[in-house]
C-alpha positions in Angstrom: 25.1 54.7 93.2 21.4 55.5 91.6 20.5 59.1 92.6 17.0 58.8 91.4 13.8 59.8 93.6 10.8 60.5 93.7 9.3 63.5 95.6 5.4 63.8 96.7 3.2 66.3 98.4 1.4 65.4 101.7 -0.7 67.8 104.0 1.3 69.1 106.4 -0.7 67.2 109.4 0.4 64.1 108.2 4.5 65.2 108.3 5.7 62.2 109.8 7.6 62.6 113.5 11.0 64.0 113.4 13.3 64.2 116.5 13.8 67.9 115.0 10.7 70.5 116.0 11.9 72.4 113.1 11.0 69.1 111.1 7.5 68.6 112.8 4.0 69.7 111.4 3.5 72.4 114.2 7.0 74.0 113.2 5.4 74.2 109.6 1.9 75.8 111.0 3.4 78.5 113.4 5.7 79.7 110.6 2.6 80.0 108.3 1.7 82.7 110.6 4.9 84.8 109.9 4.6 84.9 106.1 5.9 81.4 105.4 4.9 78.9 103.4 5.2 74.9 104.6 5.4 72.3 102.3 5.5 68.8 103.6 7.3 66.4 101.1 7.6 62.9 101.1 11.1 62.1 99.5 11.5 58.4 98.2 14.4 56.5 97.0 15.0 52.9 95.9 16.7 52.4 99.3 14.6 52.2 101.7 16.3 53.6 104.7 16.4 57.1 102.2 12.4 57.5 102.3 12.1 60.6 104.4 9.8 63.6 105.3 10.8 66.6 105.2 9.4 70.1 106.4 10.5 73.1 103.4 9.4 75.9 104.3 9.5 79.0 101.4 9.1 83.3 101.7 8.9 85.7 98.5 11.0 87.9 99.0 10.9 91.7 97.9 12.8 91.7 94.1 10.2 88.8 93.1 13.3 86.4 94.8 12.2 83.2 96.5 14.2 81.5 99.9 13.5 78.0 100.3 14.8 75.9 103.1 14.9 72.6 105.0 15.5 73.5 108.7 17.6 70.8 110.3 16.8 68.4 107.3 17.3 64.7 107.9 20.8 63.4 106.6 20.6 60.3 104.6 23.1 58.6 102.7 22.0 56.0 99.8 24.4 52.4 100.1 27.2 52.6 97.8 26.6 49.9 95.3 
């Protein structure tokens, strides 16, 4: 199973539609206004059906730590050849 990717930045506006709202573009914007950052990523793999958007949204934290997450992140699983 090749577990290579590639991962790309994309304006959050153009996040593509999830059937999560933590997933979707506004999600991202309204948490920008509670000390969040969004990043929209575009994450592609050579199987097709694993291309995927996701939302990540990331805080500093006081201690110079970072939290990163994916809220409800799409699930995709690569065929096993």
């Amino acid at each position: 199973m090749d577990l290579s990717f590639e991962v790309e930045q994309k304006p959050i506006a153009e996040l593509s539609e999830s059937n999560s709202l933590l997933q979707s573009s506004f999600w991202g914007m309204f948490k920008s206004r509670f000390g969040w950052t969004a990043y929209a990523l575009h994450i592609e793999h050579q199987d097709p059906k694993c291309n995927v958007d996701v939302l990540v949204l990331v805080r500093v934290l006081p201690g110079k730590f970072v939290f990163a997450y994916i809220p409800h992140g799409p699930t995709v699983v690569p065929d096993d050849n």
